[in-house]
NUMAR-358129 format. One line per field, with one value per residue (C-alpha): residue number from 1; y, z, x. Coordinates in steps of 0.2 Angstrom, whole numbers, plus 5000, padded with zeros to 4 digits. Example, Ala and Ser with C-alpha at 12.3 -4.5 7.8 and 13.67 -1.06 7.14 Angstrom:
2
n <- [1;2]
Y <- [4978;4995]
Z <- [5039;5036]
X <- [5062;5068]
***
This chain:
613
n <- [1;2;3;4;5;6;7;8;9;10;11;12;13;14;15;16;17;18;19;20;21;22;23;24;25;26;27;28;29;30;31;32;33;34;35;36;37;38;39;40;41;42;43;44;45;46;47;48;49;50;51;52;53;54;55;56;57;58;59;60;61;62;63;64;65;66;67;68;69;70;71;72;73;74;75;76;77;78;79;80;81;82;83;84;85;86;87;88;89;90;91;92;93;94;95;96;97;98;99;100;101;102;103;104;105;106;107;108;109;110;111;112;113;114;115;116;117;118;119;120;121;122;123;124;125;126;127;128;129;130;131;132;133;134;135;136;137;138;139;140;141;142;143;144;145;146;147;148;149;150;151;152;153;154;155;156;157;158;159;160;161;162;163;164;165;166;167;168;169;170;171;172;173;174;175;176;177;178;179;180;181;182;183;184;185;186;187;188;189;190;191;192;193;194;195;196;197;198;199;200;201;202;203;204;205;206;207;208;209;210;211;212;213;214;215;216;217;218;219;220;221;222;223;224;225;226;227;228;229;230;231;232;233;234;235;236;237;238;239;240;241;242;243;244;245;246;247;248;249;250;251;252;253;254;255;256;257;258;259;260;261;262;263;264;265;266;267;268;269;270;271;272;273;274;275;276;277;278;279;280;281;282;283;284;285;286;287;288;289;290;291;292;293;294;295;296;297;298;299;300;301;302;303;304;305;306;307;308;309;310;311;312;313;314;315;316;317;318;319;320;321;322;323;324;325;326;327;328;329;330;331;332;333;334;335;336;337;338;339;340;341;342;343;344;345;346;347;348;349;350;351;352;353;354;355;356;357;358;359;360;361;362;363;364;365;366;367;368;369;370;371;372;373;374;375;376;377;378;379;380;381;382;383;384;385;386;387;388;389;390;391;392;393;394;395;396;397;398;399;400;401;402;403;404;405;406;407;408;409;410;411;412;413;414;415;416;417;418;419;420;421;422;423;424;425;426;427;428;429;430;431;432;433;434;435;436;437;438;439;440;441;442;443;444;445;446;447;448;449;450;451;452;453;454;455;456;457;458;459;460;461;462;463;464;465;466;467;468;469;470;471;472;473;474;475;476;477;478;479;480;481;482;483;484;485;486;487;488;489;490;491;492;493;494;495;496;497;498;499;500;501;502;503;504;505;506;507;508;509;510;511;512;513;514;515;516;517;518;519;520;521;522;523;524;525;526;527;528;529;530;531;532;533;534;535;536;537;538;539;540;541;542;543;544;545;546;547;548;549;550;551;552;553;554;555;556;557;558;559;560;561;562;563;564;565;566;567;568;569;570;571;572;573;574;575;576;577;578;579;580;581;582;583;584;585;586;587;588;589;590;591;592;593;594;595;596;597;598;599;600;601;602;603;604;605;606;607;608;609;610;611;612;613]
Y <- [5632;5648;5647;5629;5638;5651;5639;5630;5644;5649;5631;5632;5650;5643;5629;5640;5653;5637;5628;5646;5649;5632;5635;5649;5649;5630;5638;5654;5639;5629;5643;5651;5632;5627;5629;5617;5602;5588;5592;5612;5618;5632;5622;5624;5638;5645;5650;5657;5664;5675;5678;5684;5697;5705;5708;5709;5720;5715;5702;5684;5677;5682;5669;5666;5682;5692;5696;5699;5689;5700;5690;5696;5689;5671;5671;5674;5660;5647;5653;5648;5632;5629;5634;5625;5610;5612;5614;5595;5589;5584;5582;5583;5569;5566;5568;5578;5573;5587;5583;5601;5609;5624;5638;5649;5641;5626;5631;5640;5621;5615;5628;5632;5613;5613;5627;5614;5600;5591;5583;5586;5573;5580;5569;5570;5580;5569;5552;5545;5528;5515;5526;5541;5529;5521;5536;5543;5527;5523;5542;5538;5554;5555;5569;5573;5589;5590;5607;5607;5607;5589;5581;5571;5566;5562;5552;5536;5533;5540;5521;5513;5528;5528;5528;5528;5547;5565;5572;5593;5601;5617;5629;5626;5609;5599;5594;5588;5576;5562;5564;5579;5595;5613;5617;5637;5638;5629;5640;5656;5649;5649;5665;5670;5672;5666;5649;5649;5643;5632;5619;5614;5617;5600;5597;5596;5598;5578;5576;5574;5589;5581;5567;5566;5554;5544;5529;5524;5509;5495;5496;5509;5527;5528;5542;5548;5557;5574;5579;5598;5597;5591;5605;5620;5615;5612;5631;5637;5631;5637;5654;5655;5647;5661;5675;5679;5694;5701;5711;5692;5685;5667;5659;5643;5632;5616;5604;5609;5593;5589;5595;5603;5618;5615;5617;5622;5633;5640;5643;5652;5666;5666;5661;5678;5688;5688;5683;5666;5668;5653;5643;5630;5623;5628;5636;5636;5651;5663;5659;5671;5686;5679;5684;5700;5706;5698;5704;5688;5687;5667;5652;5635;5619;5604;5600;5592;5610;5618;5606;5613;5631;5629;5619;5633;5649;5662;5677;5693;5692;5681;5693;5705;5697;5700;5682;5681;5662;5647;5634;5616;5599;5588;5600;5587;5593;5593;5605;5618;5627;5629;5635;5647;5657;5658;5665;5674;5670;5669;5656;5638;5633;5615;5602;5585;5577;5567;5570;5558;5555;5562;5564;5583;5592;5608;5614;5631;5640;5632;5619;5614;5595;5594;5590;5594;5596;5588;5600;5586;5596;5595;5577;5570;5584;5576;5559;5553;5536;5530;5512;5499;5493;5474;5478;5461;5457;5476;5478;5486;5475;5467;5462;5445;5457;5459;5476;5486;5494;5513;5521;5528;5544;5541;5525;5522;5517;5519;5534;5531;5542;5540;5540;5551;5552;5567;5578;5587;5585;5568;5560;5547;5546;5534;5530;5526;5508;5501;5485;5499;5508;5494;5490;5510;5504;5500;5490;5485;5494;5499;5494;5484;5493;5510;5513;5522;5527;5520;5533;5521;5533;5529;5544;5544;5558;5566;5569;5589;5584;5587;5573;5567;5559;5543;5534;5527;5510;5494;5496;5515;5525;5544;5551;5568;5576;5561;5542;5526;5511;5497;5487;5500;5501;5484;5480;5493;5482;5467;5474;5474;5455;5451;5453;5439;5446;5464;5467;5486;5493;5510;5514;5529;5539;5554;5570;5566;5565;5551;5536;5533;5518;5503;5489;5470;5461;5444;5445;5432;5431;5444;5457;5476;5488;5501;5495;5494;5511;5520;5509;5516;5534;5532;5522;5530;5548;5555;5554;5534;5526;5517;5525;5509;5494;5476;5460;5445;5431;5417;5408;5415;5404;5408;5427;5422;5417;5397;5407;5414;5436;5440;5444;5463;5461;5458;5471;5483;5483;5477;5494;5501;5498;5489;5484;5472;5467;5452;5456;5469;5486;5501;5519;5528;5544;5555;5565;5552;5548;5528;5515;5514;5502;5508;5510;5515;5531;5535;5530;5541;5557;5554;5553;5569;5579;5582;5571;5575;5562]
Z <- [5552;5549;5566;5558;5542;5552;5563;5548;5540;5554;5555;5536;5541;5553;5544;5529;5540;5548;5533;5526;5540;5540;5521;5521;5536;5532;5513;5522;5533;5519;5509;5522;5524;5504;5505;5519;5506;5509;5495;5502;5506;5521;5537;5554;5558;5542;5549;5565;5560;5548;5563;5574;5560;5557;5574;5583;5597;5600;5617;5613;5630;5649;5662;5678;5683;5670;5663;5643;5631;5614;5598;5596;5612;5609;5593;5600;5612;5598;5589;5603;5602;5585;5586;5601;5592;5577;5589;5598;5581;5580;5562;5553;5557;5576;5591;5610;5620;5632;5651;5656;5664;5657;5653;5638;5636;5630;5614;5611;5612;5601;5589;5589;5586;5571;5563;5559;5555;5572;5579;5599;5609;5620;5635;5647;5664;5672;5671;5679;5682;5670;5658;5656;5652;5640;5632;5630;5623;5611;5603;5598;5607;5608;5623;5634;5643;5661;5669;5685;5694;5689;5695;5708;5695;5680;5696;5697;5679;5677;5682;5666;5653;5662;5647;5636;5633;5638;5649;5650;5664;5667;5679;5688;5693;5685;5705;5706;5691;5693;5675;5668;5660;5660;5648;5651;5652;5635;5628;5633;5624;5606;5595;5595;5578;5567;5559;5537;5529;5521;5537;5534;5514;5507;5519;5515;5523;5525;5532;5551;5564;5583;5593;5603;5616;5616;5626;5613;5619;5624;5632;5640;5628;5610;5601;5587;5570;5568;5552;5549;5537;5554;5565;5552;5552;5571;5575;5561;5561;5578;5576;5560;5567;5580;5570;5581;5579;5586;5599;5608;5622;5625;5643;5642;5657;5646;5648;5633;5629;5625;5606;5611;5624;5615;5596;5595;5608;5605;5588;5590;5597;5588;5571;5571;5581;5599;5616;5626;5644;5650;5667;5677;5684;5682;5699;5697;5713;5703;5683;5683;5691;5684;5666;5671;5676;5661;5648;5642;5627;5621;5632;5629;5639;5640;5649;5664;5667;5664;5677;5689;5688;5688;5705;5711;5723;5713;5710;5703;5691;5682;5671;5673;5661;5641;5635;5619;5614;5624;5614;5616;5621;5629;5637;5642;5640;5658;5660;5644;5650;5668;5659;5647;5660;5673;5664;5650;5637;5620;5611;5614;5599;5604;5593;5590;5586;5591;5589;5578;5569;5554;5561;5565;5568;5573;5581;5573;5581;5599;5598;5615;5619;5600;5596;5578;5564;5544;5534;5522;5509;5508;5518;5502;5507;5523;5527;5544;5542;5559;5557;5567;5581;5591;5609;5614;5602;5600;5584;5568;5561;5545;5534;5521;5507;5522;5520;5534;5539;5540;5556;5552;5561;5581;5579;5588;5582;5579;5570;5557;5544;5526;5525;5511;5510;5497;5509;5525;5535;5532;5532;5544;5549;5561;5575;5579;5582;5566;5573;5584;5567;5559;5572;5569;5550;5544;5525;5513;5522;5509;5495;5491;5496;5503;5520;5536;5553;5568;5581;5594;5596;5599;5593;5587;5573;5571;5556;5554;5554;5573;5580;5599;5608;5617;5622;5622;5616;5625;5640;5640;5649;5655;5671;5675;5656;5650;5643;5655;5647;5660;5651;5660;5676;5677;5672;5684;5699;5692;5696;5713;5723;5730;5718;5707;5696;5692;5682;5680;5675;5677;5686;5686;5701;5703;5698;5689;5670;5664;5674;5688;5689;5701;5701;5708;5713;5721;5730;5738;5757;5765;5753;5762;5757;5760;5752;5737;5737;5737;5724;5714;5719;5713;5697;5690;5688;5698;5684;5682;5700;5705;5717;5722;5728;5725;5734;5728;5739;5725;5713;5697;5686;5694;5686;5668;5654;5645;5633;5647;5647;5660;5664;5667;5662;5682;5688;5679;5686;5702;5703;5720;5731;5747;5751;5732;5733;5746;5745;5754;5744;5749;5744;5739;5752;5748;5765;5775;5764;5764;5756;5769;5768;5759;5769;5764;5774;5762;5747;5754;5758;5739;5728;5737;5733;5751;5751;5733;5724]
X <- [5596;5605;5616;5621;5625;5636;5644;5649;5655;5664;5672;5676;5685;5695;5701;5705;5716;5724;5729;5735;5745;5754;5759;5766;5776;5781;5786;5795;5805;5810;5813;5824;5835;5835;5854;5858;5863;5874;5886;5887;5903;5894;5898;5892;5909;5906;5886;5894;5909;5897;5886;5901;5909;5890;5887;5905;5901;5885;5880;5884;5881;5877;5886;5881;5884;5877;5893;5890;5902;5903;5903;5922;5928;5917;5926;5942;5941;5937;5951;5962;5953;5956;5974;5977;5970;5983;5996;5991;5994;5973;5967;5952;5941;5949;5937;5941;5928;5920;5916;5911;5895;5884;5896;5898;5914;5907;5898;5916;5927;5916;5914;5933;5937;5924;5934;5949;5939;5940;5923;5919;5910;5897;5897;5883;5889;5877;5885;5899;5908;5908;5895;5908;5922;5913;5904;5924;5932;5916;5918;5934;5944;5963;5960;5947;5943;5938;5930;5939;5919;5918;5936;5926;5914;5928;5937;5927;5930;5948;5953;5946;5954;5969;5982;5969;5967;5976;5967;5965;5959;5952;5951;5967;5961;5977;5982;5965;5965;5977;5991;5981;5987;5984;5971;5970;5987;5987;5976;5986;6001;5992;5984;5968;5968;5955;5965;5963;5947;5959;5960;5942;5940;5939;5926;5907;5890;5886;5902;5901;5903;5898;5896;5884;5875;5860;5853;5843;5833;5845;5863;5875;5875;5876;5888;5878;5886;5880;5882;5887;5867;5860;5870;5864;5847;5845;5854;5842;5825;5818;5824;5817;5801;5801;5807;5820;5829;5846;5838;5832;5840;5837;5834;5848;5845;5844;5860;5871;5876;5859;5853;5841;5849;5867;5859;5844;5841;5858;5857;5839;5849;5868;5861;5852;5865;5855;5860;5861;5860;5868;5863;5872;5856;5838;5831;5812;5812;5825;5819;5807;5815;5831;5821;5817;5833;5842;5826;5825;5813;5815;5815;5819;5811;5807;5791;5795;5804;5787;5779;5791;5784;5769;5772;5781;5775;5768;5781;5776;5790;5780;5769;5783;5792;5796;5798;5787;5789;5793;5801;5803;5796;5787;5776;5760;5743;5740;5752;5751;5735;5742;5758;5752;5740;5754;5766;5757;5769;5759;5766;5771;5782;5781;5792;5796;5813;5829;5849;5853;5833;5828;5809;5805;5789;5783;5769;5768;5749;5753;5739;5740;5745;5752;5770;5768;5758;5758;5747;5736;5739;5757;5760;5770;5785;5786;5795;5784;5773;5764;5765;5753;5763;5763;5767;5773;5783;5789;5791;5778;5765;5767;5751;5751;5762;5774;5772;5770;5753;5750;5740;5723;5719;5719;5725;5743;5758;5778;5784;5796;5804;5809;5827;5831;5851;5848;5841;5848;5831;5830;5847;5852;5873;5870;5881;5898;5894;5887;5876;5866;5864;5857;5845;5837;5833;5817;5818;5803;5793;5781;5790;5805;5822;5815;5821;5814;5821;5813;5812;5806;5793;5770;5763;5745;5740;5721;5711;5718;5736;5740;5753;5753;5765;5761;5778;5793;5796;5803;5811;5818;5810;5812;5813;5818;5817;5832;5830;5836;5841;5835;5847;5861;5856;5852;5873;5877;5866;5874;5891;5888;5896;5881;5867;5864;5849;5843;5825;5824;5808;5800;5783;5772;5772;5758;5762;5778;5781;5788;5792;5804;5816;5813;5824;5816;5833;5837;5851;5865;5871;5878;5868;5871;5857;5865;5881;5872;5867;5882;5888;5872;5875;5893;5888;5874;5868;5855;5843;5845;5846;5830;5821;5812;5820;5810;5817;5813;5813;5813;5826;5831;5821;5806;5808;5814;5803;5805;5818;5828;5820;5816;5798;5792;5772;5769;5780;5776;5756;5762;5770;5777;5762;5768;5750;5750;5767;5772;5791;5798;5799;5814;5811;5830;5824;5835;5834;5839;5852;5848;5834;5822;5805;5792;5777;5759;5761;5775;5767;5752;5764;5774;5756;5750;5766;5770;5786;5797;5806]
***
C-alpha cells in the first residue's frame, strides 16, 4: 500500500513539473512573438536588418569551405540585391524566381529582394523538366535566376520559358545558358548601400513576402504565399524554443528552398545573431567531424537524415561534438532512441508544421516519437481539431448535424486547424492558384461559417496531450524526406509515346522511411524500357522516379473503376514481391544504370539493407 501511494505521488510529481514546464515555456514563446500581427509594420528585413547592425562583425555564415560571411558583408550583398532589383525596374508585389543550390548567397537574394518589396519564389533545386517550368510560370516571375551548377538541369526546361522570362545566371555561366545575362556582373554595377525604408513602408505584416513550393496532394507543385507574419514566426519560434544565443552555430544541410532549412533553421541562428554553416549536400561520413571542426552547437533534421546516421560507421567524432539540441521533424520512434544514444545530444526539439499551414506544434521535453504536444489545460489557445476520418472516401466524417466528429484520445484522424485570419499563427494566404486554395478549406465544420485548414495530415493524439503522426493522406506519399504527387509522376509517364496508362502508387520497402514510388503501366507496341528510363531520369527528380516498374499485361478498362479511377487498393498490398505479382516487375538499379527484372534474390539482398535504394 505505501509503495502505491509513493508511486502515485511520484506520478502526480511528474505530471505537475511537466504541465509546469509546458506553461511557462509555451507563455515565454508567446510572450516573446505577441508582436508579430498582421496589421504590423516590422517585416521579415526589418527583423534581419536589426539583427545585422547589432551584431555586424560577428559570423553570419560558414560556406563549404569554412569561410566565415560577417553579418556586414551578408548585408552588403542584399543590398546589391535590392538595388539591383530597383535598377530592373521590379516593383513591390513582382516575383524573381530562384533556381540555386545551398549557398549563403541564397538567404542574401531573397532577403535583399524582400527589402524592396519584391517576393522570391524558392524553386526546389531538385526538379527539372516540365515541373521547374511550371513552378517558374505559376509564381508569376518576370526573371529567373539560375546558379551556373544547375545549367544542365535549368536546360530541359529552358524550352517551355523561352521568352517567357529573363533569365540571370551566375557564376560566369551566361555561355552555358542559352539568352541569359550576367548576374554577378549585374550586381557589381549597383551599390551596396542599404536602399531607404521608404521602398517597402506602406507595406504590412499580412502582406506576402515568399513563394514557396508544395506538392500538396494532387497535381504538379503548388507556390504558396508566405506572408511576412508567417516568415517572422517561422525565423523566430525555434530559436526561441531552443534558447539560442549569438555564440550558436547552426549545422545547415537541409535544402534551403524548403521552410524548414531556409526559415526556420535559418532563422534559429540570424534571428539571434549566431552562425549558419551552410552545406551543399548532407554527407552522413563528414557530419560529424564536419561539426567538430566547425563547433557547431544547433542542428536541423529531418528524420530520414537521422536514419542515415545511425546506419552509418561509428566515428569517434560523434561524442566529440558540442551540438546541444537537434531540431526538426519526422524523426520516427524507431529511430530517436538509436539517435539520441549515438550521438549524445540532449535534446530532441521535435516539431510539427507545413509552409503554407497554419497547424504548428512543438515537442518541447523531447518525448520521444511525439511530434508535439497540446497542454489540456490551455488546449482553447490552440487552433488543432483531429477529426474522424473515411479512408475510402478520403475525406472527414460527418455525423446526422452534419457536423464533423472530433478524435477521442488514440483514436486517428485528419488534423485540421482553425483558421483564425486575426492571428499570425493561424492565418491561411493560401496559394497562388485559388481552386487549390479552396480545396485546403474546411467550412461548418463545428459550427456554421467557421473555417479550418486541412493539413492532409492522420495524426492520433494521447490522453496527456502528446500528438503522433500517422500519415499522409490520398495519394502523396514521401520518399527521400519530400512529398510525391502520383498524379505528377504519372503525367510525366504519360508523356512518354508509348505508354497508354500510368497508376503511380507507393509501396513500403524495409528499412526506409516513407514509401518509395512504383508505377504499374500498360504500355503500346514498340514500348522501350530503357527509353522510358531516361525519359524518367530527365523528367523527374531523383526523389520522384519510381523505383519499381509493374507491366500490365491487360486492357485499360480492366484497371479503372465503373466511374473511370483508377483502382490502387490491389496494388497497393500486392506490393513489389515478384513471387505475388503474375506480371513482370523491373527494379530502376541505379548501379547498372538501367531497369532490370526484379527477382526474389534482389528483393532478398534490398530488404536486408545489403543492396541500397
Amino acid at each position: 500500500m505505501a509503495q502505491h501511494r509513493e508511486e502515485t505521488d511520484m506520478g502526480l510529481m511528474t505530471a505537475i513539473s511537466r504541465e509546469w514546464f509546458y506553461i511557462t515555456e509555451l507563455a515565454r514563446l508567446l510572450g516573446t512573438l505577441k508582436s508579430i500581427t498582421p496589421d504590423s509594420e516590422t517585416l521579415t528585413p526589418d527583423l534581419l536588418e536589426a539583427s545585422v547592425d547589432a551584431h555586424a562583425k560577428r559570423t553570419a555564415f560558414l560556406d563549404e569551405d569554412n569561410r566565415e560571411i560577417s553579418y556586414r558583408a551578408f548585408d552588403a550583398y542584399a543590398n546589391r540585391i535590392a538595388n539591383w532589383a530597383v535598377d530592373t525596374g521590379l516593383e513591390p508585389g513582382d516575383t524573381v524566381a530562384l533556381y540555386m543550390g545551398n549557398r549563403w548567397e541564397y538567404v542574401a537574394v531573397w532577403y535583399g529582394l524582400s527589402k524592396v518589396g519584391v517576393l522570391a519564389a524558392l524553386l526546389n533545386n531538385q526538379v527539372q523538366g516540365q515541373a521547374l517550368s511550371h513552378g517558374v510560370t505559376i509564381a508569376g516571375a518576370q526573371h529567373l535566376i539560375v546558379e551556373g551548377a544547375l545549367a544542365e538541369q535549368y536546360a530541359t526546361a529552358r524550352e517551355a520559358l523561352d521568352g517567357k522570362i529573363t533569365v540571370w545566371a551566375t557564376d560566369g555561366a551566361q555561355s552555358e545558358i542559352d539568352g541569359s545575362k550576367d548576374f554577378d556582373a549585374a550586381l557589381d554595377a549597383v551599390s551596396d548601400a542599404r536602399p531607404d525604408r521608404s521602398r517597402r513602408a506602406h507595406l504590412r505584416a499580412k502582406d506576402p513576402c515568399l513563394k514557396m513550393y508544395t506538392s500538396g496532394t494532387t497535381g504538379l507543385p503548388k507556390a504558396a504565399i508566405v506572408a511576412h507574419t508567417r516568415a517572422l514566426y517561422y525565423l523566430q519560434v525555434f530559436g526561441v524554443a531552443a534558447k539560442a544565443r549569438k555564440t550558436d552555430r547552426m549545422m545547415m544541410v537541409l535544402p534551403l528552398y524548403h521552410a524548414t532549412g531556409g526559415l526556420c533553421g535559418v532563422g534559429a541562428a540570424l534571428s539571434f545573431g549566431g552562425a549558419v554553416i551552410v552545406r551543399r549536400k548532407f554527407s552522413a561520413s563528414r557530419f560529424w567531424a564536419d561539426a567538430v571542426e566547425t563547433k557547431a552547437t544547433m542542428f536541423m533534421y529531418v528524420g530520414e537524415l537521422c536514419r542515415f546516421l545511425v546506419a552509418a560507421d561509428p566515428a569517434p567524432e560523434e561524442k566529440k561534438h558540442k551540438i546541444r539540441v537537434a531540431i526538426g521533424n519526422g524523426l520516427r520512434p524507431d529511430v530517436w532512441p538509436r539517435f539520441v544514444e549515438r550521438s549524445g545530444i540532449p535534446r530532441i526539439l521535435e516539431f510539427y508544421g507545413a509552409t503554407e499551414g497554419n497547424v504548428g506544434l512543438l515537442n518541447l521535453d523531447s518525448k520521444p516519437g511525439a511530434i508535439g504536444r497540446v497542454p489540456p489545460l490551455l488546449k482553447k489557445r490552440f487552433n488543432i481539431k483531429l477529426v474522424r476520418f473515411d479512408v475510402e472516401k478520403e475525406e472527414p466524417v460527418r455525423g446526422p448535424d452534419g457536423r464533423c466528429i472530433p478524435c477521442k484520445p488514440g483514436e486517428v484522424g485528419e488534423a485540421i486547424g482553425e483558421i483564425r485570419p486575426d492571428d499570425a499563427r493561424y492565418r491561411f494566404d493560401g496559394y497562388e492558384d485559388e481552386e487549390a486554395t479552396k480545396k485546403k478549406v474546411l467550412t461548418g465544420v463545428f459550427a456554421e461559417g467557421d473555417r479550418y485548414f486541412r493539413t492532409g495530415d492522420l495524426m492520433k493524439a494521447d490522453k496527456q496531450g502528446y500528438y503522433y503522426f500517422i500519415d499522409r493522406i490520398g495519394d502523396t506519399y514521401r520518399w527521400r524526406s519530400e512529398n510525391v504527387s502520383t498524379n505528377e509522376v504519372a503525367e510525366v509517364l504519360g508523356m512518354h509515346p508509348n505508354v497508354v496508362q500510368a497508376n503511380v502508387y507507393g509501396v513500403e520497402v524495409a528499412g526506409y522511411p516513407g514509401r518509395a514510388g512504383m508505377a504499374a503501366l500498360i504500355v503500346s507496341d514498340g514500348f522501350d524500357l530503357q527509353a522510358l528510363r531516361a525519359h524518367v531520369h530527365k523528367e523527374l527528380a531523383a526523389y520522384a522516379r519510381p523505383l519499381f516498374i509493374r507491366l500490365h499485361k491487360e486492357t485499360p478498362e480492366m484497371h479503372t473503376t465503373g466511374t473511370f479511377k483508377l483502382k490502387k487498393t490491389d496494388l497497393v498490398k500486392e506490393g513489389w514481391d515478384p513471387d505475388k505479382i503474375a506480371d513482370p516487375v523491373y527494379f530502376d538499379d541505379a548501379e547498372a544504370g538501367a531497369y532490370v527484372e526484379l527477382t526474389a534474390q534482389i528483393r532478398e539482398e534490398i530488404e536486408s539493407g545489403k543492396r541500397r535504394v
